[in-house]
GUKEMAR-36364 format. One line per 10 residues: their letters; for each residue x, y, z of C-alpha. Coordinates in Angstrom, 1 decimal. Layout:
REM GUKEMAR-36364
a = X/Y/Z ~ ...
This chain:
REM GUKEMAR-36364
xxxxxxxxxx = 134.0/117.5/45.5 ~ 130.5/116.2/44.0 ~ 131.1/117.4/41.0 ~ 135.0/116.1/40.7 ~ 133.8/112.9/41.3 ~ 130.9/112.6/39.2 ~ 133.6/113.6/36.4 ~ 136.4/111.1/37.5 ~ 133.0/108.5/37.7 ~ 131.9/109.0/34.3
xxxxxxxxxx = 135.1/109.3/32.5 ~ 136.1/105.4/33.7 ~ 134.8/102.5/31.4 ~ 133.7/99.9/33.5 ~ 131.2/97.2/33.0 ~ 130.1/96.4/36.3 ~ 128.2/93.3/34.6 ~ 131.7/91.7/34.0 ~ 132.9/89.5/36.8 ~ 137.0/90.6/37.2
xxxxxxxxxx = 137.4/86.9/38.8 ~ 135.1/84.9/36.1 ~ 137.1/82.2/33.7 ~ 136.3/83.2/30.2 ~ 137.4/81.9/26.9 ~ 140.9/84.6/27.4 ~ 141.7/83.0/30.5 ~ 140.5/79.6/30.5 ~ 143.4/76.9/30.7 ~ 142.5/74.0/28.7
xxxxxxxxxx = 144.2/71.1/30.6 ~ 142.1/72.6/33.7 ~ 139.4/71.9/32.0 ~ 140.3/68.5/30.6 ~ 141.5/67.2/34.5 ~ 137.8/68.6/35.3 ~ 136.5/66.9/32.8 ~ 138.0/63.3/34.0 ~ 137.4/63.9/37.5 ~ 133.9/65.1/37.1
xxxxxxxxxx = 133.4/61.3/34.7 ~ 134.6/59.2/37.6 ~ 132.4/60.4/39.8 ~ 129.3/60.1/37.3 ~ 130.4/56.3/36.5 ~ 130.5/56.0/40.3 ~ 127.1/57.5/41.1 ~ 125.2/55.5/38.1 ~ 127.3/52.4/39.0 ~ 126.6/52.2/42.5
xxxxxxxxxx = 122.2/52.4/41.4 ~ 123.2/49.6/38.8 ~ 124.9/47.1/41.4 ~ 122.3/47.4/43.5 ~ 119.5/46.7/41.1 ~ 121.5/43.8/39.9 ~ 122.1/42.1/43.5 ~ 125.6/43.0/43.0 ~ 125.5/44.5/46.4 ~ 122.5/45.4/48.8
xxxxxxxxxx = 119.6/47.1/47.6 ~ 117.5/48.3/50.8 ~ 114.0/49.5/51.1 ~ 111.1/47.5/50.7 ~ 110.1/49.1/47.4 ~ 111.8/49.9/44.5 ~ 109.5/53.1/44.6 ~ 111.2/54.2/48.0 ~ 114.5/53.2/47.4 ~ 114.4/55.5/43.7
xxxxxxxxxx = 112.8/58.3/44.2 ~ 112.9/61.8/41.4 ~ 115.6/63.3/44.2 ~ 117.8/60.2/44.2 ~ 120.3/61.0/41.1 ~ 119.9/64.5/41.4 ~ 123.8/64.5/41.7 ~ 123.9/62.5/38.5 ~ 121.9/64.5/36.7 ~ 123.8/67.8/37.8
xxxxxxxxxx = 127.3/66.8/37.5 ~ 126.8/65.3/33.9 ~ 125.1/68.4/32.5 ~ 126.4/71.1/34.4 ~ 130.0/69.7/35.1 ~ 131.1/67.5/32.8 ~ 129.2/68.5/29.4 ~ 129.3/71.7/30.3 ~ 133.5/72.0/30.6 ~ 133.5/70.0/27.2
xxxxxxxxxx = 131.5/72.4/25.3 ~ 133.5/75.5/26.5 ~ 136.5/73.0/26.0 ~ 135.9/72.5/22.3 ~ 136.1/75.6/20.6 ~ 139.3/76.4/22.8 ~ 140.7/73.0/21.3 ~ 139.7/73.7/18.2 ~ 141.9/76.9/17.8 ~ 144.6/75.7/19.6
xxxxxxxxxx = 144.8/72.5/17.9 ~ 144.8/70.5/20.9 ~ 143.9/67.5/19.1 ~ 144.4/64.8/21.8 ~ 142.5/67.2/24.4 ~ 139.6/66.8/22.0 ~ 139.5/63.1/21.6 ~ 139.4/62.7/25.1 ~ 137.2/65.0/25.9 ~ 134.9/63.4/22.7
xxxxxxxxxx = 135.3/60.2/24.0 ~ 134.2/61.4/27.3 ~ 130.9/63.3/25.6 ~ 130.0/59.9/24.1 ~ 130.0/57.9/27.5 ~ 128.2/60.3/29.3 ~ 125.5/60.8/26.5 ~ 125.0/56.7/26.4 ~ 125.1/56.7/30.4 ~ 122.0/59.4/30.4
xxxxxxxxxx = 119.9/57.5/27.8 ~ 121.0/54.0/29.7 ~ 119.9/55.8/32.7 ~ 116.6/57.8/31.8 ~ 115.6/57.2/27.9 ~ 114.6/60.9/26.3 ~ 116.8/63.5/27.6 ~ 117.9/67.3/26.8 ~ 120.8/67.9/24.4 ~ 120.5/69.7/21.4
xxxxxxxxxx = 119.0/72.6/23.4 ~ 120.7/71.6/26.7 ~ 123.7/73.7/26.6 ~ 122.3/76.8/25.4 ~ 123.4/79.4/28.2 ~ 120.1/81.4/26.4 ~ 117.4/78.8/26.7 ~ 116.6/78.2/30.4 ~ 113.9/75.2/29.5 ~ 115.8/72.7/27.0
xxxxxxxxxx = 113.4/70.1/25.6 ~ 114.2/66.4/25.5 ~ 115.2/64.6/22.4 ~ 114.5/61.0/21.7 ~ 117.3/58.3/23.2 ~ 117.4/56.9/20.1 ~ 119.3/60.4/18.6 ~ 121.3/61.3/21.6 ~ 122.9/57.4/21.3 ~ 123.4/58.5/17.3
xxxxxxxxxx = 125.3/61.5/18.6 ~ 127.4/59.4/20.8 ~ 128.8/57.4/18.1 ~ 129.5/60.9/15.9 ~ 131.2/61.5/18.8 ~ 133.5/58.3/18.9 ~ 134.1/58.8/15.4 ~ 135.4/62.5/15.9 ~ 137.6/61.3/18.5 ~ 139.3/59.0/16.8
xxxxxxxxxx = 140.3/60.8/14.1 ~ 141.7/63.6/16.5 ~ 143.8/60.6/18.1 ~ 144.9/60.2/14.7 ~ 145.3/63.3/13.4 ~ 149.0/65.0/13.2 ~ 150.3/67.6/13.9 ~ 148.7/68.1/17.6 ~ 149.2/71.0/19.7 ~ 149.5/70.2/23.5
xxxxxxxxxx = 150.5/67.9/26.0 ~ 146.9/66.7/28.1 ~ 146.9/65.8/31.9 ~ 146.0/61.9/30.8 ~ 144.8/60.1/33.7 ~ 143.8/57.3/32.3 ~ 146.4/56.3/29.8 ~ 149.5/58.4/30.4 ~ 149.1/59.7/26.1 ~ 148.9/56.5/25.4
xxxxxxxxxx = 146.7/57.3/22.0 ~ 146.8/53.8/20.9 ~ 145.1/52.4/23.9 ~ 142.5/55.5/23.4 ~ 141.9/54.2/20.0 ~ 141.2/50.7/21.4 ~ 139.0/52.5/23.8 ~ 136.7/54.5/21.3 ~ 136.5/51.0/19.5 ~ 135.1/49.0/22.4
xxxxxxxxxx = 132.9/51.7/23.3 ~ 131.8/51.3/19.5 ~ 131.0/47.9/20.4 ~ 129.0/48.8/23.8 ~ 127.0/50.9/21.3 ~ 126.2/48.1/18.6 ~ 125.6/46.0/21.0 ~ 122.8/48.0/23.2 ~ 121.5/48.5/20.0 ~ 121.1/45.3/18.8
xxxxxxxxxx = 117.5/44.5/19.5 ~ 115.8/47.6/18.2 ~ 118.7/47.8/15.0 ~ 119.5/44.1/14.2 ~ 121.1/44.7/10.8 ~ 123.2/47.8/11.6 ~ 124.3/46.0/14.7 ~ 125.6/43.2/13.0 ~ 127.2/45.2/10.4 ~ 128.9/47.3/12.6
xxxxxxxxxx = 130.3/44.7/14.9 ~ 131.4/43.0/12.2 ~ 133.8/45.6/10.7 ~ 134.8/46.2/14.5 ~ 136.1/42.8/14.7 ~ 137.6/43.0/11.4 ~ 139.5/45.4/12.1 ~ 140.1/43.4/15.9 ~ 141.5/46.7/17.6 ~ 139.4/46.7/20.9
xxxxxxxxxx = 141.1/47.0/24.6 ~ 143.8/44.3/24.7 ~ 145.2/43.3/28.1 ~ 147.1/45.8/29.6 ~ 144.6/48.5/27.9 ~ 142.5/48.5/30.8 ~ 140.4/51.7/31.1 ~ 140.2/52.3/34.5 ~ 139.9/55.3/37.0 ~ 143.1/55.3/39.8
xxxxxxxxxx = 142.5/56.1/43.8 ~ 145.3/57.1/46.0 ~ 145.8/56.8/49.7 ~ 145.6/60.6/50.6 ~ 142.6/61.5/53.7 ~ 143.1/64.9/53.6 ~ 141.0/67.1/51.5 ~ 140.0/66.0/48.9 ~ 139.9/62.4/49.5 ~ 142.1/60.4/47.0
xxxxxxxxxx = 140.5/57.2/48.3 ~ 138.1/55.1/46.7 ~ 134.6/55.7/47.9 ~ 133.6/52.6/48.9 ~ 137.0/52.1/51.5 ~ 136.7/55.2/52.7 ~ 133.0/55.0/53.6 ~ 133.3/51.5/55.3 ~ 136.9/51.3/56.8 ~ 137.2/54.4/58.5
xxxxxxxxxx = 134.9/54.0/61.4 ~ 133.1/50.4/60.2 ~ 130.0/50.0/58.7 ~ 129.4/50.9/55.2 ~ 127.8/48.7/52.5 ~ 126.5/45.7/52.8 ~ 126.8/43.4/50.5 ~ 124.4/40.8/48.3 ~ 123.9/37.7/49.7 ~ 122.5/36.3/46.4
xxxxxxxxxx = 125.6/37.2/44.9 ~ 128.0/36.1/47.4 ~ 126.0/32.5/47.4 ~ 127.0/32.8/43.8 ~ 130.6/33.3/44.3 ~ 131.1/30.7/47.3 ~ 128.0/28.0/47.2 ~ 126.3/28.1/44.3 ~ 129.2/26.3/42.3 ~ 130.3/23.6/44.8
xxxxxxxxxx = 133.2/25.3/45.3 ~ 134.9/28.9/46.1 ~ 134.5/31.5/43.3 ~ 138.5/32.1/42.7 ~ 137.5/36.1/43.2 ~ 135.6/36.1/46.3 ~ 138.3/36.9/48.8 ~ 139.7/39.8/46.7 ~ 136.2/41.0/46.1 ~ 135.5/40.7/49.1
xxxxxxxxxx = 136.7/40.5/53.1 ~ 134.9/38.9/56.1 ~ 134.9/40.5/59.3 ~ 134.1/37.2/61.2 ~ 134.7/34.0/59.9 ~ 132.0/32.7/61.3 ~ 128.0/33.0/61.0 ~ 126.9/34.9/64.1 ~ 124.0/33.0/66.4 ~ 123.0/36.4/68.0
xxxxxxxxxx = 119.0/37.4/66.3 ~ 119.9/40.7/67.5 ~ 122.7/40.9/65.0 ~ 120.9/39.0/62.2 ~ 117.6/38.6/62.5 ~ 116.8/36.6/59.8 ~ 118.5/33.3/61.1 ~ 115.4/33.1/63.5 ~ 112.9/33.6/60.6 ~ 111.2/31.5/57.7
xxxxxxxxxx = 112.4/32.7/54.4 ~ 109.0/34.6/52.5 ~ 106.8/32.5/50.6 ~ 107.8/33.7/47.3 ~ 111.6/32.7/48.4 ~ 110.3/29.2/49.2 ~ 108.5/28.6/45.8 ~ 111.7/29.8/43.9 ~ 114.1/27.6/46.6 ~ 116.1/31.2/46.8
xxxxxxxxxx = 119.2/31.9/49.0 ~ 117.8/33.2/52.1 ~ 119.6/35.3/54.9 ~ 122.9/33.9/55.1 ~ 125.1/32.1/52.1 ~ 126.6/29.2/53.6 ~ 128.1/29.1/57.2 ~ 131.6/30.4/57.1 ~ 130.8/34.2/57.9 ~ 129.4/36.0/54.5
xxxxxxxxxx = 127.6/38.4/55.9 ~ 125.9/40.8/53.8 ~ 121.6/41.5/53.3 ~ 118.9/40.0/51.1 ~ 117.2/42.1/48.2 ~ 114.5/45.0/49.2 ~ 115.7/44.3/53.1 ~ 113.8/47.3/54.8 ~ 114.8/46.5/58.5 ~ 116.5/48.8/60.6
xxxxxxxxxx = 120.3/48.6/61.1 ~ 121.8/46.3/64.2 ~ 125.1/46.6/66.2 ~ 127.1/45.1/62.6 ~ 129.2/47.4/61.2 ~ 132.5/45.2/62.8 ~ 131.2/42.2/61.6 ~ 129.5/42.8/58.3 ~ 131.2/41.2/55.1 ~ 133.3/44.4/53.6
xxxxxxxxxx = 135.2/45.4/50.6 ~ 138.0/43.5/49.3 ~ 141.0/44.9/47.6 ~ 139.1/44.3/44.4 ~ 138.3/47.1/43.2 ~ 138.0/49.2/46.8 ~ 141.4/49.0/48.1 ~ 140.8/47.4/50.8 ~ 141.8/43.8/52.6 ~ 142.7/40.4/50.6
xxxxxxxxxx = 140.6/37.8/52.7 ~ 143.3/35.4/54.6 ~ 140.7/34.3/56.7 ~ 142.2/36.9/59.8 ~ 138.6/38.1/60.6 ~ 139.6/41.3/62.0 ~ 137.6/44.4/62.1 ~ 138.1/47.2/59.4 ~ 137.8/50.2/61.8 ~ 141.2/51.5/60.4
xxxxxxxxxx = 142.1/53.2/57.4 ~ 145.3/52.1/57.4 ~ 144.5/48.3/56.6 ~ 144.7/46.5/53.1 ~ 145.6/48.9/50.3 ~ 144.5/52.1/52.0 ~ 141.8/53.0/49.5 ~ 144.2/52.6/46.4 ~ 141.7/51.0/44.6 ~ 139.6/51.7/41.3
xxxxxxxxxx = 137.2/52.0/38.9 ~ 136.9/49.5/36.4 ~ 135.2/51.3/33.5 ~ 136.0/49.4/30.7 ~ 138.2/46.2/31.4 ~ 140.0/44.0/28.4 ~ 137.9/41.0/29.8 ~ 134.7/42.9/29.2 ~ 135.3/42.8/25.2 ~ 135.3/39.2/25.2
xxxxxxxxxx = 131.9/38.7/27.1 ~ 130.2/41.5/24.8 ~ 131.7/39.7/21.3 ~ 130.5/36.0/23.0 ~ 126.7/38.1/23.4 ~ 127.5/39.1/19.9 ~ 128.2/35.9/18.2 ~ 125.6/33.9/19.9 ~ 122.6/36.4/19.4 ~ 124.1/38.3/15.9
xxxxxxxxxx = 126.0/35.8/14.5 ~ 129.0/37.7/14.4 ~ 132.5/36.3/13.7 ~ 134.0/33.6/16.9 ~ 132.8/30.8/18.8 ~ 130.8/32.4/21.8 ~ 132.1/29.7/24.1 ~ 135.4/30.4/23.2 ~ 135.3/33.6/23.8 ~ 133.0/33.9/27.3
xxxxxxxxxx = 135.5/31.2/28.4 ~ 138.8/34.1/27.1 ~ 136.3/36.6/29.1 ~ 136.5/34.8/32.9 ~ 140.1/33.9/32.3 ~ 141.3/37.6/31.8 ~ 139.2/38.7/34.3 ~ 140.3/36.1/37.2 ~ 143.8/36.8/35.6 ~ 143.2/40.6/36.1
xxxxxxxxxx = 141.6/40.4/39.8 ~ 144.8/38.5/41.0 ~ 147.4/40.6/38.8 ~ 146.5/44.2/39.5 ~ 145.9/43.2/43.5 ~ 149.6/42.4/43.8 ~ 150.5/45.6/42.6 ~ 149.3/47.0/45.6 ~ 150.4/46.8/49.7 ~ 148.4/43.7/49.9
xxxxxxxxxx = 150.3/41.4/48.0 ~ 152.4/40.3/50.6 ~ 149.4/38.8/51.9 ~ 148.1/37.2/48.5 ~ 150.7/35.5/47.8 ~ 151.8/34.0/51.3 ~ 148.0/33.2/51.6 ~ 147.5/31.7/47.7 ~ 150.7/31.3/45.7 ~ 150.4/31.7/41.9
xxxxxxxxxx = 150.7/28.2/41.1 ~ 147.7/27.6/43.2 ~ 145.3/30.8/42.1 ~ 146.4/28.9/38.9 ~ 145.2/25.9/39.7 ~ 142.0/27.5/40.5 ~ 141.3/29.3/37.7 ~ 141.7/26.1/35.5 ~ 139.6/24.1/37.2 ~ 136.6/27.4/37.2
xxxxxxxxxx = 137.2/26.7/33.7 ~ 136.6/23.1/33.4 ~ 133.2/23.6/35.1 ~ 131.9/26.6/33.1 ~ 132.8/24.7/29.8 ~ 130.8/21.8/31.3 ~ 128.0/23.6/32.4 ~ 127.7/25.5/29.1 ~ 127.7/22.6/26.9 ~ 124.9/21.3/28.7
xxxxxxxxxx = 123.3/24.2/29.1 ~ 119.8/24.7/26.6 ~ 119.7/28.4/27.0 ~ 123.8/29.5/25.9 ~ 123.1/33.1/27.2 ~ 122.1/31.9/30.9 ~ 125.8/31.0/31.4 ~ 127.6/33.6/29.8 ~ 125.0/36.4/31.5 ~ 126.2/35.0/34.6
xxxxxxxxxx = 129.5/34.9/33.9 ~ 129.8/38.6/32.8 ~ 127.7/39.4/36.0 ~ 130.1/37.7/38.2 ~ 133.0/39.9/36.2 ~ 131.2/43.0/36.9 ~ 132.3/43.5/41.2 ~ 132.5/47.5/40.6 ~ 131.2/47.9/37.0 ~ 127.1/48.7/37.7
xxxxxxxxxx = 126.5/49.8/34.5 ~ 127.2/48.0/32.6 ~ 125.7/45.0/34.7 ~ 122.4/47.1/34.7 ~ 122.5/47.6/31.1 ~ 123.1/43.3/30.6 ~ 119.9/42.8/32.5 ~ 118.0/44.9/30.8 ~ 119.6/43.7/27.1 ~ 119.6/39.7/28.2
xxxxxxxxxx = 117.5/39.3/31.1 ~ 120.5/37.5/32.7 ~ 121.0/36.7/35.3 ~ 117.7/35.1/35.2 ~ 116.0/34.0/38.3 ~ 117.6/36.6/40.3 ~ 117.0/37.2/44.0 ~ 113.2/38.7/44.5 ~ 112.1/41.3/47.1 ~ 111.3/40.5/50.8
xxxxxxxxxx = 107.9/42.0/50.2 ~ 105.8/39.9/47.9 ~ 105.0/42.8/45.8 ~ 108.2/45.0/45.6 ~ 107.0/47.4/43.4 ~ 108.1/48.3/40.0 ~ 111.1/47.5/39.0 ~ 113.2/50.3/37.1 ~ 113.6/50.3/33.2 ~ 114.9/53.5/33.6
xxxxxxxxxx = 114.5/56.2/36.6 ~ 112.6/58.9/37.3 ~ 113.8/62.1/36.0 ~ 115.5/64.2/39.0 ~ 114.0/67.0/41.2 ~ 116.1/69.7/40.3 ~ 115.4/69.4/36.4 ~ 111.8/68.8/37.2 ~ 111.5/72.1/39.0 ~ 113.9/74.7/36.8
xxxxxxxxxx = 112.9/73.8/33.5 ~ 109.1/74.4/32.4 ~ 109.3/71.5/29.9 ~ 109.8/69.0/32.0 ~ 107.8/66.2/31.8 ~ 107.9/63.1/34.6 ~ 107.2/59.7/33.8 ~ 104.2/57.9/35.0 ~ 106.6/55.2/37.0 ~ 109.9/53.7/35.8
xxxxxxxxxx = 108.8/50.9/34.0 ~ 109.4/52.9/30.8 ~ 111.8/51.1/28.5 ~ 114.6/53.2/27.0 ~ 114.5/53.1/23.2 ~ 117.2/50.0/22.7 ~ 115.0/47.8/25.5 ~ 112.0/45.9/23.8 ~ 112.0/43.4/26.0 ~ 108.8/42.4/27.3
xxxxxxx = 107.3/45.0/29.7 ~ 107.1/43.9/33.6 ~ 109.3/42.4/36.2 ~ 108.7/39.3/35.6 ~ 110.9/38.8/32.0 ~ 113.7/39.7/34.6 ~ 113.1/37.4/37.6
């Protein structure tokens, strides 16, 4: 018997190093890869979003340093779903593509690659990528910002010529644009734009020239094009919902939100931000008394507030409830009553002053919210940066003023296609959001005329378009230094603010090359503005 089956052993071929279950390049399904591909990039935009909108006041940044609120384990998730997910599916994508002729799966995917490779320069300066996804080479050495952005735009250029190219194999899961190529054309062309534009301090000339043809050519997102990620209503698992309704209207609690920037969209004006209840939805309509529940009505705003005459603890008195910048206290009995996510982009309530608690996931739009990546509005705010700092084609007014219209037009337009627009419309009927949006108009025009530094008021203005868009918020701050005169820290000294973060934990540990930064004041290579905090505040 020993001997029978050492014969019947030996005379099988089997390589017990090849796992039976393992995808390979035989048995790998493209369009798998491709819907892993897009899911894996929402989730990245969302995870490098959420550090931008907080570092930008655009919601609540707690801690009492930037130190301990940024720490080399807090985008470990980042760092691992970008190279190990999403870059990782489009490099075994590519060559499967590529002999297939899936020409529309490769643009995608391409225009994908170049997003994430500007988001982990935006995000850290010098990373790994000509060695980083080399199954062989365990230890990948960084190369410089400056040629991983180079390799982006190769990669929007690729792209494009796949959308264009004919005869294409395949029919891609789209879930962005339904193979809708043209508005993936307009897409690679704005993100062309993004690039010129980040680059336009360190690479004036090329800028310029490049923005130029861009707007020569005048084929960037058009209304209607917007590129935006979808949510649907589904709790079981997965989630469908967007992540910000489903971590705050489940049970209550959840985020809190800026109160420098709601100041900015209620008081700071005169008058009501046209935005703010879609952005936004008030648990209690009116400013709670109770120090136990806020204790900062009790308490004289810090010094460095006081010499800056900065929005302190609570904007105005009708029930905007949200945290200052760098709060570090503990967390009161507020989760009912703190100001929560609107429908805009969460999927949540429209704010018709009911002041009801958002302990139920079946209130507002259920979670149907989104992502706005790249939004139509968004071109016209980067081509009014463009013209007033380059001197590129258009009147910079003109078009910042083009920039707030589409995006109060947009807020409004894709909130009544979901459950809540019953209540939009019986609350504020179009004639009157209208009427509001022309006269948000009137005063920015006035305001900009008079203004002696231009970029101050369209900064803002971008800022205030940017409710669920951190990055690129993040990246105006750093590129503009607007908002200026933003918000400080509750502790006189809040540390170091982030140029760009530390580099995570598990890179740190599993690759012998690794080198951290001395803090996170280190500029990526597009960012010569002066070093500090102070250019910023």
């Amino acid at each position: 018997m020993i001997a029978a089956s050492m014969l019947f052993a030996t005379s099988c071929d089997l390589d017990l190093q090849d796992d039976p279950n393992a995808v390979t390049a035989a048995t790998a399904d493209p369009n798998f890869l491709l819907n892993s591909i897009q899911l894996g990039y929402q989730g990245v935009f969302n995870a490098v979003g959420d550090d931008g909108m907080r570092l930008t006041r655009i919601i609540n940044q707690g801690g009492a340093q930037y130190e301990g609120a940024y720490t080399p384990g807090t985008t470990n998730g980042y760092w691992t779903g970008t190279y190990s997910g999403i870059l990782a599916d489009i490099a075994f994508l590519e060559p499967l593509a590529e002999e297939g002729n899936l020409q529309r799966h490769l643009g995608i995917a391409k225009t994908i690659k170049a997003m994430v490779y500007m988001h982990l320069v935006d995000s850290y300066g010098d990373v790994p990528l000509s060695e980083a996804l080399d199954p062989s080479n365990f230890n990948p050495k960084v190369d410089t910002g400056e040629s991983v952005y180079s390799a982006a735009l190769v990669a929007l250029n690729e792209a494009d010529a796949h959308f264009k190219a004919a005869p294409s194999a395949g029919t891609p899961n789209d879930y962005f644009y339904g193979r809708n190529y043209t508005k993936w054309i307009r897409l690679v062309n704005t993100m062309k734009l993004r690039y010129y534009l980040n680059t336009r301090l360190v690479k004036t000339a090329e800028s310029k020239a490049g923005i130029d043809a861009l707007v020569a050519a005048n084929n960037f997102l058009k209304v209607g094009d917007d590129f935006v990620w979808k949510f649907g209503t589904s709790r079981a698992d997965p989630d469908s919902r967007h992540p910000r309704f489903a971590g705050q209207y489940t049970s209550g609690g959840g985020d809190y939100q800026s109160t420098y920037y709601m100041w900015h969209l209620t008081e700071a004006k005169g008058f009501d931000d046209p935005r703010v209840r879609y952005y936004m939805y008030r648990q209690t309509i009116v400013n709670s008394t109770n120090p136990d529940e806020i204790e900062c009505i009790t308490q004289i705003a810090p010094p460095q507030y006081l010499v800056g005459n900065f929005i302190y603890c609570l904007p105005g008195q009708r029930g905007y409830w949200g945290r200052d910048h760098l709060d570090p206290d503990g967390i009161p009995p507020d989760g009912l009553k703190r100001t929560a996510w609107g429908v805009f982009p969460a999927g949540g309530r429209f704010d018709n002053n009911s002041g009801a608690p958002v302990n139920n996931p079946n209130l507002g739009a259920q979670g149907a919210g989104i992502h706005p990546i790249m939004l139509a509005a968004y071109v016209d705010f980067m081509l009014a940066e463009s013209a007033l700092t380059l001197g590129t084609a258009g009147n910079p007014k003109t078009l910042m003023l083009d920039g707030i219209k589409k995006h109060l037009e947009y807020v409004r337009s894709w909130s009544k296609t979901t459950t809540e627009t019953g209540t939009i419309t019986g609350f504020t009927p179009d004639a009157t959001y209208a009427s509001q949006v022309g006269n948000y108009l009137t005063y920015v025009s006035t305001e900009y005329d008079g203004a002696p530094v231009k970029m101050k008021i369209i900064g803002r203005e971008y800022w205030l378009s940017l409710f669920g868009n951190g990055t690129e918020a993040f990246n105006l701050y750093r590129r503009t230094g607007q908002p200026s005169n933003m918000q400080p820290g509750l502790e006189v000294n809040p540390g170091t603010f982030p140029r760009s973060f530390f580099y995570p934990l598990n890179y740190l540990v599993t690759n012998t090359n690794a080198v951290q930064k001395a803090d996170q004041s280190v500029q990526v290579f597009w960012d010569n503005n002066p070093a500090g905090n102070s250019w910023v505040y």
